[in-house]
KOLTORVO-342555 format. One line per field, with one value per residue (C-alpha): x negated, z, y. Coordinates in steps of 0.001 Angstrom, whole numbers, padded with zeros to 6 digits, m for minus. Example, Ala and Ser with C-alpha at 12.3 -4.5 7.8 and 13.67 -1.06 7.14 Angstrom:
# residues 2
X: (m012300 / m013670)
Z: (007800 / 007140)
Y: (m004500 / m001060)
***
This chain:
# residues 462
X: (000000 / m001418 / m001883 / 000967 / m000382 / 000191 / m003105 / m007024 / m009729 / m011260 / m014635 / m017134 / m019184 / m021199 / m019721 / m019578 / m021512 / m024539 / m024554 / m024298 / m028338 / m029651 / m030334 / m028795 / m025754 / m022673 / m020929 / m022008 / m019682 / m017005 / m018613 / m017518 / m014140 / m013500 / m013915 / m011922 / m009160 / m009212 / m009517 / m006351 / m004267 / m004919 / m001683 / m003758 / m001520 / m001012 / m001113 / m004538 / m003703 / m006491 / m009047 / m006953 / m008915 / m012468 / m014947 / m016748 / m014313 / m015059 / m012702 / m011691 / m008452 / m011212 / m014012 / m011527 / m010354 / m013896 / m014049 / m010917 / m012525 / m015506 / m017815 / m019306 / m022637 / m019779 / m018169 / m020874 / m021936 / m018570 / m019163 / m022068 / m021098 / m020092 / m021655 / m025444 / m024950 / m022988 / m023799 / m023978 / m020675 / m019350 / m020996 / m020329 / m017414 / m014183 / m011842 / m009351 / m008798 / m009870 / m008916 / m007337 / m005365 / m004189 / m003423 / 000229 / 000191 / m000454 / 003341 / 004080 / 001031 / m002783 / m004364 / m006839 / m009969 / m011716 / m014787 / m015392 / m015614 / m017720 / m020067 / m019692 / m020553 / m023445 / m024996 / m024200 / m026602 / m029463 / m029565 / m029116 / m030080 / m033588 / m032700 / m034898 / m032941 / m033626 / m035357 / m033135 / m035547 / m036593 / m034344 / m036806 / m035580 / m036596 / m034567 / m035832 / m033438 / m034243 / m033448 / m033216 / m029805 / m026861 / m026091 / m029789 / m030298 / m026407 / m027431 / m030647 / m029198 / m026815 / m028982 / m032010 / m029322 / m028772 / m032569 / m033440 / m036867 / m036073 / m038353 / m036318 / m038331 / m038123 / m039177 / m039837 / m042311 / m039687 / m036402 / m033338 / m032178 / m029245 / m028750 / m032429 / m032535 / m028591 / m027028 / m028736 / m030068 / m026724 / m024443 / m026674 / m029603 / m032804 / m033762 / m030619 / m031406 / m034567 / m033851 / m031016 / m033825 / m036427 / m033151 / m033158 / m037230 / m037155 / m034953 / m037408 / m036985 / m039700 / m039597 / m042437 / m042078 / m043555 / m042612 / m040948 / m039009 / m039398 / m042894 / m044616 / m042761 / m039968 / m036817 / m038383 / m041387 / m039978 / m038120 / m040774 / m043784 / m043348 / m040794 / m037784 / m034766 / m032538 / m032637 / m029943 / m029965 / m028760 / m031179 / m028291 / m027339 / m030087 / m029863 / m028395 / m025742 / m025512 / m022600 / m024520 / m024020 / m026172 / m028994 / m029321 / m032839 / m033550 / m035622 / m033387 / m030921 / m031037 / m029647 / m028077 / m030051 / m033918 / m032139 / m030923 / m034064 / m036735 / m034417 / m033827 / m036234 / m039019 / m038131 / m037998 / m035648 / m038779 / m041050 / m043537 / m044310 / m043727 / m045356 / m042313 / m040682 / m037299 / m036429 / m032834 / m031808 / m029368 / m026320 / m025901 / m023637 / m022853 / m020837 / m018395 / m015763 / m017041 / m019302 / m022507 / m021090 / m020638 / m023549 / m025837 / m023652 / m023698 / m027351 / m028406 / m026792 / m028802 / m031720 / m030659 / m028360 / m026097 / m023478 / m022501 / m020325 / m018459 / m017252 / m014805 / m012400 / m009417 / m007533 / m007999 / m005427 / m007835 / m010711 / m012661 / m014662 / m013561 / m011493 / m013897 / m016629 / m014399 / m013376 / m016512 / m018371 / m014940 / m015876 / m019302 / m018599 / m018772 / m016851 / m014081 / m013923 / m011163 / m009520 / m012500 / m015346 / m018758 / m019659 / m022713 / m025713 / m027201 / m031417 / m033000 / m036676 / m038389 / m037207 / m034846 / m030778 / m029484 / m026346 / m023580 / m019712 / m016975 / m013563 / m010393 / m008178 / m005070 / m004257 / m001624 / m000724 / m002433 / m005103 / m005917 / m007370 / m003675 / m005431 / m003565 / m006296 / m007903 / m006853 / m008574 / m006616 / m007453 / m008664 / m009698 / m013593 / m016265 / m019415 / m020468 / m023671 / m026358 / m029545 / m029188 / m027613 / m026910 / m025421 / m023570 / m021245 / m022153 / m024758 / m025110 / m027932 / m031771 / m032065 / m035273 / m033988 / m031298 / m034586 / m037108 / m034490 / m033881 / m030253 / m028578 / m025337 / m024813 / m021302 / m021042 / m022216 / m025211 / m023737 / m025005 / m021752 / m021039 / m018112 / m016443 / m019181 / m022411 / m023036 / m024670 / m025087 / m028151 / m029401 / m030126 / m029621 / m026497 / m025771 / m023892 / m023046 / m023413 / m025896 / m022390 / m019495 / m021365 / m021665 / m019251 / m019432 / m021862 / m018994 / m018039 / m021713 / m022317 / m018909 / m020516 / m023315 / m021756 / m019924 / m022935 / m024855 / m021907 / m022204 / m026086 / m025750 / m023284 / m025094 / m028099 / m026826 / m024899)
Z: (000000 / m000882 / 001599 / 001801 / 003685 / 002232 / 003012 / 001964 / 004595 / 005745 / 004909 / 007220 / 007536 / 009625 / 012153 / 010385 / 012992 / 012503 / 008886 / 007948 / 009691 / 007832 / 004820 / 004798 / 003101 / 004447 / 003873 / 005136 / 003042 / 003895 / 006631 / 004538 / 006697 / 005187 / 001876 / 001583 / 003790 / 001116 / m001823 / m000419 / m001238 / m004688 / m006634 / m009772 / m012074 / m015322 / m017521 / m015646 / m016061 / m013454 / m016693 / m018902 / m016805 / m016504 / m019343 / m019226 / m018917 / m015661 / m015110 / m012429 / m011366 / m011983 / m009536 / m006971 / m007258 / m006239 / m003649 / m002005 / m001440 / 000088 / m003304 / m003524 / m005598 / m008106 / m007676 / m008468 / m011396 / m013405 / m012668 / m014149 / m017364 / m018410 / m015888 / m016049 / m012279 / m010027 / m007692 / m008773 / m009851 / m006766 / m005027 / m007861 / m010155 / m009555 / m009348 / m008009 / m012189 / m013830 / m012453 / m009313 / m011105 / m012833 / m009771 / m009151 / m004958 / m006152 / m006795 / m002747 / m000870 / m001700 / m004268 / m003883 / m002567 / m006175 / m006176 / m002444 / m003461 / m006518 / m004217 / m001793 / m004176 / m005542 / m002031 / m001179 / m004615 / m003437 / 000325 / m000440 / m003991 / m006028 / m009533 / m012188 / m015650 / m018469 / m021072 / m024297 / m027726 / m029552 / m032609 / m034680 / m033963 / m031985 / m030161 / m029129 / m026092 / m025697 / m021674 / m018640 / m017078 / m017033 / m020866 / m021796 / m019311 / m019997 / m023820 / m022902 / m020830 / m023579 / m026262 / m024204 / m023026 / m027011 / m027505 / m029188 / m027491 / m026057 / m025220 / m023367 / m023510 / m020252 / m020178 / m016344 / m014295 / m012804 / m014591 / m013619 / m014984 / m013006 / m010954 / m009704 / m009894 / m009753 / m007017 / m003370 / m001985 / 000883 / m001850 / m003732 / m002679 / m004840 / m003721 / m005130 / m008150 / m008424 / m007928 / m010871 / m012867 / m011954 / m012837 / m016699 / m016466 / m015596 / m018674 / m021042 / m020844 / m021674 / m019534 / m020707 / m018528 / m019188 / m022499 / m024435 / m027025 / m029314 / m028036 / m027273 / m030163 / m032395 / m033060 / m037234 / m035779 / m034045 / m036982 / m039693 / m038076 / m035205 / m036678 / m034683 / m036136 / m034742 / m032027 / m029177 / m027819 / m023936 / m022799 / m021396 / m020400 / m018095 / m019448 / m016787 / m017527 / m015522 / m015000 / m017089 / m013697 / m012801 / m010125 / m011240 / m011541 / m007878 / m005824 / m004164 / m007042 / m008327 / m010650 / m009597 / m011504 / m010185 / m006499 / m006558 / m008775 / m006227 / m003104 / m005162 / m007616 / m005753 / m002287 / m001054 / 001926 / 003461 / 003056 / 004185 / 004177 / 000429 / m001241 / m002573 / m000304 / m001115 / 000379 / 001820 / 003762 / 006619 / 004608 / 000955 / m001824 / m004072 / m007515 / m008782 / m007504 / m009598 / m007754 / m008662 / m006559 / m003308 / m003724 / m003484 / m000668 / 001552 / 000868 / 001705 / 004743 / 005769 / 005203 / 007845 / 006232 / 008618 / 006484 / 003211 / 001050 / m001937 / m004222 / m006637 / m008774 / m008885 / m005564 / m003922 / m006069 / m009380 / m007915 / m010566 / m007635 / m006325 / m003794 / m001635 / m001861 / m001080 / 002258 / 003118 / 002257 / 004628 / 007341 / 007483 / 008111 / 004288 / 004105 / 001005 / m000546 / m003012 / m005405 / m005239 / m008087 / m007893 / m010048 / m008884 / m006697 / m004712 / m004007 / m001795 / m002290 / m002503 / m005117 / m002683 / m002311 / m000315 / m000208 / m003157 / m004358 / m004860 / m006159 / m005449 / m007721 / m008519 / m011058 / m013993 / m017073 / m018221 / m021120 / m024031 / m021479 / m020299 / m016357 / m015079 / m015625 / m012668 / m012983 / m011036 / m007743 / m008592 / m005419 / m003781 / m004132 / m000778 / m000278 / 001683 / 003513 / 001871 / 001501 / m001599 / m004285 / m006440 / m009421 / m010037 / m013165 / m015595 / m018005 / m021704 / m023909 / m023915 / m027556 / m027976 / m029584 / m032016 / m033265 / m033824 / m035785 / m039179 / m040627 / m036727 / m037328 / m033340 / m032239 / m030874 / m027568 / m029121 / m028256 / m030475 / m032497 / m033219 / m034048 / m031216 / m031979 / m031305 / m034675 / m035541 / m039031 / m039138 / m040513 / m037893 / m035162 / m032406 / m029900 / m026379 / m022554 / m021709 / m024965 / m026720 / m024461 / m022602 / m018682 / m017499 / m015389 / m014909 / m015654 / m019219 / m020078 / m019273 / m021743 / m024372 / m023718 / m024103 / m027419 / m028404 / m028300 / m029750 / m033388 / m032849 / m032595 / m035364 / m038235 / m037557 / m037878 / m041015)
Y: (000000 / 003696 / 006051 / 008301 / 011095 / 014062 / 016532 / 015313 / 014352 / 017270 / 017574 / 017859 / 020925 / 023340 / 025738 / 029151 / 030896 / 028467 / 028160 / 031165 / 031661 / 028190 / 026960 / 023681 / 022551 / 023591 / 020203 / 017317 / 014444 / 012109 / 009120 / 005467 / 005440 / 008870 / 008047 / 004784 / 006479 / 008917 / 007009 / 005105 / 008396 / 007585 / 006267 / 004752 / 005782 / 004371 / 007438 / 008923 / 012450 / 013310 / 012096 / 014887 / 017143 / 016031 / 017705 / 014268 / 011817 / 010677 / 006822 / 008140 / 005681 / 002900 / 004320 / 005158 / 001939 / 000360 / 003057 / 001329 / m001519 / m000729 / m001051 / 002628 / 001184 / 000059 / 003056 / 004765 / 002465 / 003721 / 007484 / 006862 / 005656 / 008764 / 011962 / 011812 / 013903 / 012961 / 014195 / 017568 / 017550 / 016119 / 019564 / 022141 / 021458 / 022790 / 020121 / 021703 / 023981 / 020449 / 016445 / 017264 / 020043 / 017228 / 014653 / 013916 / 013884 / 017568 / 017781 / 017085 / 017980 / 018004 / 015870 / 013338 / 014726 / 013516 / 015485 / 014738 / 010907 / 011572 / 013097 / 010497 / 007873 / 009259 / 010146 / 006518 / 005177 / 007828 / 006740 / 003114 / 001875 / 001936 / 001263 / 000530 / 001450 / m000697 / 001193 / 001037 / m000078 / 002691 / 003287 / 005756 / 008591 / 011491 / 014412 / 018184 / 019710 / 022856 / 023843 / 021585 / 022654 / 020635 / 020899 / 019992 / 017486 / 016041 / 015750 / 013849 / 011490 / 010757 / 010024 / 008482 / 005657 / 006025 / 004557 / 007690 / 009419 / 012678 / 015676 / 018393 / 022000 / 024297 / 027441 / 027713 / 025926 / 023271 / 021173 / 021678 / 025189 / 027279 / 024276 / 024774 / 029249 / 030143 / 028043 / 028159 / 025315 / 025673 / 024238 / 022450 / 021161 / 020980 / 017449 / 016382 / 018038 / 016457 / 012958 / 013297 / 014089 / 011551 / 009184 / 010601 / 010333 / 006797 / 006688 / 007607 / 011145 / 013581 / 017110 / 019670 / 022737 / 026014 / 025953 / 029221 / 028428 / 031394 / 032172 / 029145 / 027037 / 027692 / 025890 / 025822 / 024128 / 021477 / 020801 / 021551 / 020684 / 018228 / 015884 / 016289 / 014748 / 017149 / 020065 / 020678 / 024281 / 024581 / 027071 / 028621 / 032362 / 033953 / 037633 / 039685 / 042223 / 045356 / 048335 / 051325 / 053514 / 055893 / 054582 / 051277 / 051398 / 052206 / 050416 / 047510 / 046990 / 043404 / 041299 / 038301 / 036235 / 037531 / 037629 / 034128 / 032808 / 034587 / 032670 / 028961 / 028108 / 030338 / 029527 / 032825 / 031630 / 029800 / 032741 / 033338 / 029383 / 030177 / 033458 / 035110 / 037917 / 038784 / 042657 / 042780 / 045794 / 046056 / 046592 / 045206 / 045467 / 042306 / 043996 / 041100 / 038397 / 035112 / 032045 / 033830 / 036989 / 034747 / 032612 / 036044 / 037161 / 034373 / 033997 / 037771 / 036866 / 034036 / 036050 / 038589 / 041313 / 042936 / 043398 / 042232 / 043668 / 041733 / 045362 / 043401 / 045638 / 043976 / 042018 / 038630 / 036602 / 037679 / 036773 / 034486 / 032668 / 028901 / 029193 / 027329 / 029192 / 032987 / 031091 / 030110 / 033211 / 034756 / 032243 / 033237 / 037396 / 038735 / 041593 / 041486 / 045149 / 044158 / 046872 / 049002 / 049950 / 051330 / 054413 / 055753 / 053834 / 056868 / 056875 / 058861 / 060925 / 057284 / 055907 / 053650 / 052837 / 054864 / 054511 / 053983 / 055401 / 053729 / 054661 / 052900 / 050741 / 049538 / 046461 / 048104 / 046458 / 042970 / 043498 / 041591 / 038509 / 038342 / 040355 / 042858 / 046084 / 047441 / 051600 / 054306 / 055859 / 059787 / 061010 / 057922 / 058712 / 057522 / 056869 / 053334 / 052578 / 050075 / 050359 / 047143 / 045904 / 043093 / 043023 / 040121 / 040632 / 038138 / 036638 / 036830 / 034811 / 035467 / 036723 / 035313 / 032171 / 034053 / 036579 / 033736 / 031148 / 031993 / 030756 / 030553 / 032474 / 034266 / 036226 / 040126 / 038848 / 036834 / 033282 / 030745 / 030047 / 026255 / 024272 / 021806 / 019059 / 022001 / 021729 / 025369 / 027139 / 025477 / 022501 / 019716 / 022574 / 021966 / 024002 / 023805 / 025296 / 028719 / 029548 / 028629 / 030176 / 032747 / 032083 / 029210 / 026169 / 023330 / 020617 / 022141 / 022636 / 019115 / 018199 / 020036 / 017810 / 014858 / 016200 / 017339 / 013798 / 011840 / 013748 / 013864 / 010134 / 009984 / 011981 / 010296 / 007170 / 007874)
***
């Protein structure tokens, strides 16, 4: 008989007031009772709408189903099939938009915590199991990824288990892309990250680091002059965007991205056991209501800030963030200044913030996205008390790629355009993830991935 309850098993976590000083991950996962308790909630329906939902395809009926009985490696086995990272996804996706948007004890209650038991599983196979993966024969053929984040790494995966020999490029000194610089080590933590990777090594994967694509080689000379077969392009979007408001090139303005890249990848958290300092003042500003926004603010406030700020133009309802993480970062004393918008960051003889104004809001008419526009409340003008900001609005694509790649047809924003398969304009060239769609979510880069590798496979064959 299913488990009828109607609301998930809580997941275990820190205290607010303790985590919001450390490092370490705020959840802690479901204990084995937990997780068959939960997966017991699950009604295995025939249909499997909650698979409608999943970017990879996840079986997710059929590893809940080994999770029910007590058989997490097997559970784990049949993620697998399809998600090269489980447990990444089991940390970072949101489930609640995709699969358990989908669930039906949705309709009467919560749905099955599906996510929680992904991650479950996968912790399970790291703590417990040492696999050695069979090495598929070589079938001739040889792939160039360009990027190690979850698209790049996705793709790999794909076509290594393919038996095609893969060399992914990275441009920084470790693998592992946004999911090593963009997301802190509280939510996801690098080890994890790491032994993913080693998995996709052991594969046959080859990872060269420190390796430019557009500088140190160019997409024409992997093609031209080193043989590739074909070239996938996930390198991502790591060009930050910024307001255009006056004072944004003060001392102690950031951009998300070199904030959260000098904290992860860096480890500026452990400094000075590491030799990167990162300067936050008593009272910051974070511009911007997505996950990006509240993984800078809850991690400025682990590094001592007094108070945090999230400015975010439009109200709570709007905000693009997961749900999870805006009660967390509310849990852990970020203060929510909702409806209001910067327009000037003020500096003081120095050089250094000083202080920045803000104007209030109120939503009016929905634009062309289908949001209700944020419209200025004449009169409303103030000035609030920081001393830093980030600047956490959104990403677009390095150009570097797009100037050094002749015949690679880009959009306004300079996305890579390609069809629903990655091919690109170009010959032999695909393209997926945020380089594609502009800055999005781990789970769809990794689907794009997967699509990606699947007409790879089939052209090459053909």
């Amino acid at each position: 008989m299913p488990n009828m309850r109607l609301d998930k098993n809580p997941m275990p976590e820190q205290a607010p007031d303790i985590r919001n000083k450390n490092f370490l991950e705020v959840t802690t996962g479901y204990t084995p009772e937990m997780a068959i308790d939960e997966a017991q909630r699950c009604l295995n329906c025939k249909t499997k709408p909650c698979m409608q939902g999943c970017p990879v395809s996840v079986k997710i009926p059929e590893f809940i189903s080994c999770m029910k009985d007590g058989d997490f490696e097997g559970a784990y086995q049949k993620i697998k099939e399809t998600n090269a990272l489980p447990a990444v996804c089991g940390r970072v996706c949101p489930q609640e938009r995709q699969c358990e948007s989908k669930c039906v004890r949705g309709i009467k209650g919560e749905p099955v915590g599906i996510g929680r038991l992904e991650r479950f599983a996968a912790d399970y196979h790291m703590a417990n199991v040492t696999d050695i993966p069979e090495i598929p024969e070589w079938n001739g053929k040889k792939i160039a990824v360009v990027g190690s984040g979850p698209s790049g790494l996705t793709v790999a995966g794909d076509l290594a288990k393919m038996g095609y020999k893969v060399t992914v490029y990275e441009a920084f000194h470790t693998a592992g892309g946004v999911l090593m610089y963009g997301i802190p080590e509280f939510r996801l933590p690098k080890s994890i990250v790491q032994k993913e990777i080693s998995g996709l090594k052991a594969m046959g994967v080859d990872i060269q680091t420190n390796v430019i694509i557009g500088r140190t080689l160019t997409v024409d000379e992997l093609l031209n002059d080193m043989g590739y077969d074909a070239v996938y392009i996930g390198s991502g979007a790591g060009l930050p965007r910024f307001m255009g408001i006056d004072g944004e090139n003060l001392n102690g303005v950031y951009s998300a991205n070199e904030f959260l890249t000098r904290i992860n990848l860096m480890k500026g958290y452990k400094f000075p056991e590491y030799d990167t300092p990162v300067y936050v003042g008593k009272n910051i500003a974070v511009l911007g209501g997505g996950n990006v926004a509240m993984d800078a603010a809850r991690s400025a406030k682990r590094l001592g800030a007094e108070n945090v700020y999230i400015v975010y133009r439009r109200g709570k309802d709007e905000l693009p963030a997961r749900k999870e993480e805006v009660e967390h970062a509310e849990e852990e004393g970020i203060i929510f200044r909702l409806l209001e918008n910067p327009t000037r960051i003020l500096g003081n003889e120095d050089g250094w913030v000083s202080g920045m104004e803000t104007v209030k809001m109120e939503l009016g008419e929905p634009d062309e996205s289908g949001r209700r526009r944020p419209v200025v409340i004449e009169g409303s003008e103030s000035v609030l008390d920081i001393d830093t900001v980030v600047v956490a609005i959104g990403q677009t694509p390095n150009p570097l790629i797009r100037q050094t790649t002749d015949g690679l047809e880009t959009d306004r924003r300079g996305c890579i355009v390609a069809n629903d398969d990655g091919l690109t304009s170009k010959a032999k060239v695909y393209a997926g993830g945020d380089v594609v769609t502009g800055a999005a979510t781990v789970i769809l880069a990794m689907g794009a991935g997967k699509k990606a590798a699947e007409a790879i496979d089939k052209e090459l064959r053909n």
